[in-house]
VONU-83315 format. One record per atom (N, C-alpha, C): residue number from 1; atom name; x, y, z; residue in one letter. Coordinates in steps of 0.2 Angstrom, whole numbers. Example, Ala and Ser with C-alpha at 12.3 -4.5 7.8 and 13.67 -1.06 7.14 Angstrom:
{num:1 | atomo:N | X:66 | Y:-28 | Z:39 | residuo:A}
{num:1 | atomo:CA | X:62 | Y:-22 | Z:39 | residuo:A}
{num:1 | atomo:C | X:66 | Y:-16 | Z:39 | residuo:A}
{num:2 | atomo:N | X:64 | Y:-11 | Z:35 | residuo:S}
{num:2 | atomo:CA | X:68 | Y:-5 | Z:36 | residuo:S}
{num:2 | atomo:C | X:64 | Y:0 | Z:39 | residuo:S}
//
This chain:
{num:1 | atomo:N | X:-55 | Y:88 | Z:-11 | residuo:X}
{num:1 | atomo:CA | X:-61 | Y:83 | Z:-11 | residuo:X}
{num:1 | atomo:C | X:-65 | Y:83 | Z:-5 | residuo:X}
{num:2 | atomo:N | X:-61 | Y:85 | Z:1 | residuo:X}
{num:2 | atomo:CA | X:-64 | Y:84 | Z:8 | residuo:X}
{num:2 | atomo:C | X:-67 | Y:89 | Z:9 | residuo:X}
{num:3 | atomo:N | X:-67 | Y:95 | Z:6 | residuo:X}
{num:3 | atomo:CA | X:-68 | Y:101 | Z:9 | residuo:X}
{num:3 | atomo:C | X:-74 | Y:103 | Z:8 | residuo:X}
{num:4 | atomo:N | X:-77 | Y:100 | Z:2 | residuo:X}
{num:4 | atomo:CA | X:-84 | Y:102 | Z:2 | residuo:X}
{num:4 | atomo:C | X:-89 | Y:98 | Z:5 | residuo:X}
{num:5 | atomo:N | X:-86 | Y:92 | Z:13 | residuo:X}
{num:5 | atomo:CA | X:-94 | Y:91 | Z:16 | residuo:X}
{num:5 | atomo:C | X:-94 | Y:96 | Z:23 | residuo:X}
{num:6 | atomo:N | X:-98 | Y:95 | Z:24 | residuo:X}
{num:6 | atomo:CA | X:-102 | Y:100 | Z:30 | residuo:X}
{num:6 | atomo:C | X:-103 | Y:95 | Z:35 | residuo:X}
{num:7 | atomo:N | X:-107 | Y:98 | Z:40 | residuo:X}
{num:7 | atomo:CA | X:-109 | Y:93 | Z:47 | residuo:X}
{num:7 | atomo:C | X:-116 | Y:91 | Z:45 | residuo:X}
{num:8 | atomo:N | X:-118 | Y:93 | Z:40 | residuo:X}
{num:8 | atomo:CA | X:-125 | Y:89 | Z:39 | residuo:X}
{num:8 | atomo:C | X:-123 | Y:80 | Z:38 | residuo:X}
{num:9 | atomo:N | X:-117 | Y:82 | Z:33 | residuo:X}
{num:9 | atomo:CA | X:-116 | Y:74 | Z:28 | residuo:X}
{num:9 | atomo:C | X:-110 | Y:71 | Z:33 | residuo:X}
{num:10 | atomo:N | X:-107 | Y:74 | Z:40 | residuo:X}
{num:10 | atomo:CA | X:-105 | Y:69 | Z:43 | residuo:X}
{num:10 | atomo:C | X:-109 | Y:67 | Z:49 | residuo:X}
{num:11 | atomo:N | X:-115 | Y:70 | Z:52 | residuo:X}
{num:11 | atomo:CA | X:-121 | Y:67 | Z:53 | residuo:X}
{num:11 | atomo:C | X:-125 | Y:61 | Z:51 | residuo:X}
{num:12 | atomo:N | X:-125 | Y:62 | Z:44 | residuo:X}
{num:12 | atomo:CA | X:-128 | Y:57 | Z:39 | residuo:X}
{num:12 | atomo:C | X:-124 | Y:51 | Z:41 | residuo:X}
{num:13 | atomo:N | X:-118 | Y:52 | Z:39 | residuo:X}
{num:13 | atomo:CA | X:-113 | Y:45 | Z:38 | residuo:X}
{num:13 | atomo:C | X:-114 | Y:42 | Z:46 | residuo:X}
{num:14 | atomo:N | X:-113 | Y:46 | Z:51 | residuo:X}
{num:14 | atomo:CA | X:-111 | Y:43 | Z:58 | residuo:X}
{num:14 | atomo:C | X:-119 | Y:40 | Z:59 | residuo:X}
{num:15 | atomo:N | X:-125 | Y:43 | Z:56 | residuo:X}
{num:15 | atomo:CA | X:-132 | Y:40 | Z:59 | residuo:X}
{num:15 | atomo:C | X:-132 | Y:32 | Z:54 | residuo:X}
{num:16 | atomo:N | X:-129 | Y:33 | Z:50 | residuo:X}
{num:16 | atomo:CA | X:-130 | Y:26 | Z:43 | residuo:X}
{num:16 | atomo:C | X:-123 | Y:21 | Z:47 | residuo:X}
{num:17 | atomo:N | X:-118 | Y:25 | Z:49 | residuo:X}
{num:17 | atomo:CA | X:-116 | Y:17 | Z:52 | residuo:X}
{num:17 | atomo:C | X:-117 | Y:15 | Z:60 | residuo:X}
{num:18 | atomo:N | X:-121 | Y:21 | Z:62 | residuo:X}
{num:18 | atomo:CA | X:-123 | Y:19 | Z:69 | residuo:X}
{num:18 | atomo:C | X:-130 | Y:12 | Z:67 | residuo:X}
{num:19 | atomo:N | X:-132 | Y:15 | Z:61 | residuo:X}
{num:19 | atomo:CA | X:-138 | Y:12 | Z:59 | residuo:X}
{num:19 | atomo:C | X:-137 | Y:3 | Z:57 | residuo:X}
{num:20 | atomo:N | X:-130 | Y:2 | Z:53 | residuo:X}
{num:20 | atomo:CA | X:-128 | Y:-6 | Z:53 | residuo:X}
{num:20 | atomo:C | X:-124 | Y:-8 | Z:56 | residuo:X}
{num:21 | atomo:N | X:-120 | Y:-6 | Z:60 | residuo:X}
{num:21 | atomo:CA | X:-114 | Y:-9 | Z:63 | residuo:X}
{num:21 | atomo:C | X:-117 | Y:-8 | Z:72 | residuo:X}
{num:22 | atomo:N | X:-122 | Y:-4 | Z:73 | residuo:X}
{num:22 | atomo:CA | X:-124 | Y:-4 | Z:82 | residuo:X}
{num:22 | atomo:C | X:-123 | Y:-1 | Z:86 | residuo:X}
{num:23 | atomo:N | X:-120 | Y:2 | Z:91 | residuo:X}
{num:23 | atomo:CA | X:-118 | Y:6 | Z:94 | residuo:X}
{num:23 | atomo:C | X:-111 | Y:3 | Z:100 | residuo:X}
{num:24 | atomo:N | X:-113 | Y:-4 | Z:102 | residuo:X}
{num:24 | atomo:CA | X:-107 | Y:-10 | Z:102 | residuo:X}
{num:24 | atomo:C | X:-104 | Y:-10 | Z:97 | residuo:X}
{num:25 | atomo:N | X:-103 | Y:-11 | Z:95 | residuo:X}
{num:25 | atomo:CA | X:-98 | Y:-11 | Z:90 | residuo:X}
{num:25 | atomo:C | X:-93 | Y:-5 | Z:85 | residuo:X}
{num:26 | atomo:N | X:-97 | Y:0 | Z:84 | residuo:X}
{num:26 | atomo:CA | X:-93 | Y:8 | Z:83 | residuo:X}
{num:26 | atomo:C | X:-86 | Y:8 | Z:87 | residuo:X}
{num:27 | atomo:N | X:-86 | Y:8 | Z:91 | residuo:X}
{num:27 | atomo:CA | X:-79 | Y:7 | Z:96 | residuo:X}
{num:27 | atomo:C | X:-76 | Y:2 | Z:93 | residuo:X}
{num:28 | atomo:N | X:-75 | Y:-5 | Z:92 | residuo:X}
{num:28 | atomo:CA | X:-72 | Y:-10 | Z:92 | residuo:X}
{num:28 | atomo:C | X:-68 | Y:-7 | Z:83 | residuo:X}
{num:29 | atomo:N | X:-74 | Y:-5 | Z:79 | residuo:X}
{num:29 | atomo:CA | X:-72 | Y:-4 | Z:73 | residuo:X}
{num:29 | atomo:C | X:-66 | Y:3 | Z:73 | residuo:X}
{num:30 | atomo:N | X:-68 | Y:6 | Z:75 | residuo:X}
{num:30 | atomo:CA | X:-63 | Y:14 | Z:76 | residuo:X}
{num:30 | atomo:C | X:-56 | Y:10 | Z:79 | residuo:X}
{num:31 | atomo:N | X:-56 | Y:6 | Z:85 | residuo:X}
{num:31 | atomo:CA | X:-50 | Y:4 | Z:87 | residuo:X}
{num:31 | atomo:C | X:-47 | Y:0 | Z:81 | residuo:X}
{num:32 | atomo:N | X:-49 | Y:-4 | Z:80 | residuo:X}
{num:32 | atomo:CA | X:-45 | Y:-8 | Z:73 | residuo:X}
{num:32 | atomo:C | X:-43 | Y:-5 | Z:65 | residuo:X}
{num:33 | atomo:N | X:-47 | Y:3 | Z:65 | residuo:X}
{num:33 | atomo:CA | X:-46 | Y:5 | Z:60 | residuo:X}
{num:33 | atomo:C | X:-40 | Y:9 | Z:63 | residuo:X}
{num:34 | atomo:N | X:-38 | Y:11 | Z:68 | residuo:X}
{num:34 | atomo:CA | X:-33 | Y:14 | Z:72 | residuo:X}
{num:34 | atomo:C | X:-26 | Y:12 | Z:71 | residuo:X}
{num:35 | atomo:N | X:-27 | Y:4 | Z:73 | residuo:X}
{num:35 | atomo:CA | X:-20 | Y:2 | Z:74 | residuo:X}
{num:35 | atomo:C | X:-18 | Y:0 | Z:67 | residuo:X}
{num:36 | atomo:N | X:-23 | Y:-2 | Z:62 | residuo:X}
{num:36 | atomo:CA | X:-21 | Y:-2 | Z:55 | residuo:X}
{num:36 | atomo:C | X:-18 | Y:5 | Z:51 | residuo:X}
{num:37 | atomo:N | X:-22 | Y:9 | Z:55 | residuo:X}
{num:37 | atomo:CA | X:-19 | Y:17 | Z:51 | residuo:X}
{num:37 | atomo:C | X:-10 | Y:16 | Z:55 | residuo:X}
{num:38 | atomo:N | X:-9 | Y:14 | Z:62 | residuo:X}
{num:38 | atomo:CA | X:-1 | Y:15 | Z:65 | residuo:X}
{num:38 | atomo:C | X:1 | Y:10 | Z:62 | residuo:X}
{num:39 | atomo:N | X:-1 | Y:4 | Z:59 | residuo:X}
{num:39 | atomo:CA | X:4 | Y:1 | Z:58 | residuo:X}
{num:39 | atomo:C | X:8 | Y:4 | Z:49 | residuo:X}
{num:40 | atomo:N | X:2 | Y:4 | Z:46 | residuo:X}
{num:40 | atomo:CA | X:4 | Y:7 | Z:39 | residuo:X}
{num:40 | atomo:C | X:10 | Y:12 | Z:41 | residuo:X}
{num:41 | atomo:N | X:8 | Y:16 | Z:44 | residuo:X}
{num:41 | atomo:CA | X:14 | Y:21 | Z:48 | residuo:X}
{num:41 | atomo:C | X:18 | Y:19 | Z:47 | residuo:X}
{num:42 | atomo:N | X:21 | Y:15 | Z:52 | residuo:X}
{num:42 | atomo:CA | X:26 | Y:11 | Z:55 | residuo:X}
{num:42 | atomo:C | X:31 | Y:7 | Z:47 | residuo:X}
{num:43 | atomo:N | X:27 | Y:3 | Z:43 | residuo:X}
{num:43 | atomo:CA | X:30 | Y:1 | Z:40 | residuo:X}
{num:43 | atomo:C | X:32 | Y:7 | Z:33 | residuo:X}
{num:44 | atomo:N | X:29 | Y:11 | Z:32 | residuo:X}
{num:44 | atomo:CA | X:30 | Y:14 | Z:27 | residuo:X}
{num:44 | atomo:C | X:37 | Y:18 | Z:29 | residuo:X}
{num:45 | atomo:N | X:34 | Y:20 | Z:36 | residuo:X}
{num:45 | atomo:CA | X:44 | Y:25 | Z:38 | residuo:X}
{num:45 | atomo:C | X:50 | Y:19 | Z:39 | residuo:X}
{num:46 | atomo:N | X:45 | Y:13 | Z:41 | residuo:X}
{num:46 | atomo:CA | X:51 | Y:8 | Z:40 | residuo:X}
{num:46 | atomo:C | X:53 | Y:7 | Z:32 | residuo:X}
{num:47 | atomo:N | X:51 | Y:7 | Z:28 | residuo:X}
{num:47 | atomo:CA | X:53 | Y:7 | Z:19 | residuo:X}
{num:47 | atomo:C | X:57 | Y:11 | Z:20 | residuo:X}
{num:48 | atomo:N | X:55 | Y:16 | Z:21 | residuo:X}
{num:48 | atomo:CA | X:60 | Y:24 | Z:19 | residuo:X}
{num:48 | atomo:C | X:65 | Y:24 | Z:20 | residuo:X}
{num:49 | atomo:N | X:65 | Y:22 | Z:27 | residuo:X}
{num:49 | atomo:CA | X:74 | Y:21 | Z:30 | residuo:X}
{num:49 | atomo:C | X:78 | Y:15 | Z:27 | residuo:X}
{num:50 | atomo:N | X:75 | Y:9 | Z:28 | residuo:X}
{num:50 | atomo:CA | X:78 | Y:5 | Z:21 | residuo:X}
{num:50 | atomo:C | X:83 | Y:9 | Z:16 | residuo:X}
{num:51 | atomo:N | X:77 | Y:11 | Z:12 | residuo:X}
{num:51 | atomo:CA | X:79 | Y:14 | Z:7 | residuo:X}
{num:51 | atomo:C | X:84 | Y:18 | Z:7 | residuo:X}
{num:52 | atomo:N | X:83 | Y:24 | Z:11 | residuo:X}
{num:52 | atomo:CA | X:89 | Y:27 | Z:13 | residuo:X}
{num:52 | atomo:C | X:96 | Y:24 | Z:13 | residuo:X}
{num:53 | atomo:N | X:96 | Y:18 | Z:15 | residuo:X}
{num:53 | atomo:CA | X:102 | Y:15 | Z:17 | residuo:X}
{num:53 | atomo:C | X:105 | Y:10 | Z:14 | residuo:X}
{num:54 | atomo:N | X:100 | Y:9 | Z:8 | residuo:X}
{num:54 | atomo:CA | X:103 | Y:8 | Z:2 | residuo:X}
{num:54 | atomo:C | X:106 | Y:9 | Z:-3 | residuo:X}
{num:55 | atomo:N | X:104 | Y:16 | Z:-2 | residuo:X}
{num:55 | atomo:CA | X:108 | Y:20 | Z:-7 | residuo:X}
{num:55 | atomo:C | X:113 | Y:22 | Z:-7 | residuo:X}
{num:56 | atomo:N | X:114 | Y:23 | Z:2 | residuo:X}
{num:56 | atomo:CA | X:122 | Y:26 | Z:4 | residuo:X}
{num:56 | atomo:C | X:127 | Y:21 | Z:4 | residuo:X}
//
């Protein structure tokens, strides 16, 4: 699915959210999407070892 955009269409996207969210705020957003993608992390290898250890 990813492989067919090029650097014209991640140009596009980064000029369109430079264009509503500001150039303050770009940073703030990328941090929070950040700590959301570790946390998902965190609790999903937390499930897994649960899991693990419920079965043994």
């Amino acid at each position: 699915m990813l492989r067919n955009i090029g650097s014209t269409e991640i140009i596009v996207v980064a000029l369109i959210l430079l264009f509503l969210f500001g150039g303050k705020k770009l940073p703030e957003l990328a941090h929070g999407l950040a700590e959301s993608i570790r946390e998902f992390r965190k609790s999903f290898k937390g499930e897994d070892k649960k899991a693990e250890e419920e079965t043994e």
